[in-house]
Structures are given as C-alpha cells and as structure tokens.
C-alpha positions as CSV (number, residue, x, y, z in Angstrom):
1,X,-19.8,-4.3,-197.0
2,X,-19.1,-1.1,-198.3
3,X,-22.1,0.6,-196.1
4,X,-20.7,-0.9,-193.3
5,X,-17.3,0.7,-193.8
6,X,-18.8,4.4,-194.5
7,X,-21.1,4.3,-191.4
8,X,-18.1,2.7,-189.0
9,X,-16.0,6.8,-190.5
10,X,-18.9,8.6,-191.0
11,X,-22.0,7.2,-188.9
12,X,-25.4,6.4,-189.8
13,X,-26.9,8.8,-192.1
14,X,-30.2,7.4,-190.5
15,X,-32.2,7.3,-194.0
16,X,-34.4,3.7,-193.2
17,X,-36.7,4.4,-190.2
18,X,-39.3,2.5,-189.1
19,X,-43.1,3.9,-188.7
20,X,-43.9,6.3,-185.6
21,X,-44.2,3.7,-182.2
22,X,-45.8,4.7,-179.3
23,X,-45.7,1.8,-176.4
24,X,-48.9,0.4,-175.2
25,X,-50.7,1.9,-172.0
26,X,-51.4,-1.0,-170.6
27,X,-47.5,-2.8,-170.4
28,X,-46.6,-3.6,-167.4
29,X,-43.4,-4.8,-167.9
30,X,-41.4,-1.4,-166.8
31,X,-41.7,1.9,-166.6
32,X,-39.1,2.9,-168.4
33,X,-41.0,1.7,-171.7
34,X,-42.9,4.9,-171.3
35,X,-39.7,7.0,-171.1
36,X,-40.2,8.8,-174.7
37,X,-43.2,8.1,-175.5
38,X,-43.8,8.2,-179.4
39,X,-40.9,7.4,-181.8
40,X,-39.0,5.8,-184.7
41,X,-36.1,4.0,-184.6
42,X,-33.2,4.1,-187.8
43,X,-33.2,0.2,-189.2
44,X,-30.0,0.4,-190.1
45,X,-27.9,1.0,-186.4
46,X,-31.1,0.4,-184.1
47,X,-30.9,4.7,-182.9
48,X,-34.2,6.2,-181.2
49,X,-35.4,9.2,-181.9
50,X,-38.5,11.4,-180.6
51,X,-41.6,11.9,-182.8
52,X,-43.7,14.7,-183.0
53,X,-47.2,13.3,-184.3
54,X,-48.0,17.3,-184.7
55,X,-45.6,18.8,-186.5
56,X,-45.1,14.8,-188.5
57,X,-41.4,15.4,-187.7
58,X,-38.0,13.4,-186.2
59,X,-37.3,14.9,-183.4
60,X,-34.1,15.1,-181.0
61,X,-32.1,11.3,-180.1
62,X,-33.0,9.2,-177.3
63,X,-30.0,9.6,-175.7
64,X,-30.2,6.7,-172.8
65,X,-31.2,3.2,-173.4
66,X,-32.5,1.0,-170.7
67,X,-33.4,-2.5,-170.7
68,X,-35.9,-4.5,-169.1
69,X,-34.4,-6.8,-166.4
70,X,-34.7,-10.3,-166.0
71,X,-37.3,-9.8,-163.1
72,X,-39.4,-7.7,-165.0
73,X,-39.1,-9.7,-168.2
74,X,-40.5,-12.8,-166.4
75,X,-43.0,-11.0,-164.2
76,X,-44.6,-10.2,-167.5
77,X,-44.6,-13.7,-168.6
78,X,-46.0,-15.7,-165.3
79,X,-48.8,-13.5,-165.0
C-alpha cells in the first residue's frame, strides 16, 4: 500500500528488473518485437529499458510501446 502511494508522487525508482531479454530471431509474430533489441524490464511498473550486453549496463527507456494485433497474434497461432 504504502509503495503504491510513493511511486503514484514520486515514480518508480525502478530497483526490481528482470534479467537482460533479447527476442528470438526466428518470431514471426511482428516486427516490432525486434524494435530494441536486448533489454530489461522494471517488475514493479512493467518500464523497458535498453541493455548494453558490453558495457553490462541499463541503458536509456523504451519510450514507445506497441502491441501485437489481433491478426498477427493469431497468424502466429494457426500456423
């Protein structure tokens, strides 16, 4: 409750992040799942953020978000 009310006046100070990601090659689903390649994302308020796997640092904020659409999210299924 209490985290809940700081990061709703202050924000998300972004300390639980989930291991470096870097989508699969092969997925099909969209091309925007490539669109920043390697990151981590904060566990608390879901917030992407670039990774540099040579410098082992958090980089800048994704910025834009973009879903799949339906279409593409059952192409991927039927096939």
């Amino acid at each position: 409750m209490l985290d809940s009310v700081l990061n709703a006046l202050f924000g998300c100070a972004h300390n639980r992040m989930t291991f470096p990601l870097t989508p699969g090659r092969n997925f099909k689903a969209s091309a925007a799942a490539h669109r920043h390649g390697t990151y981590v994302a904060c566990l608390d308020c879901g917030q992407e953020f670039r990774y540099n796997w040579a410098e082992m640092r958090i980089g800048e904020a994704v910025r834009t978000r973009s879903y799949a659409s339906a279409e593409e999210s059952f192409s991927t299924v039927n096939q």
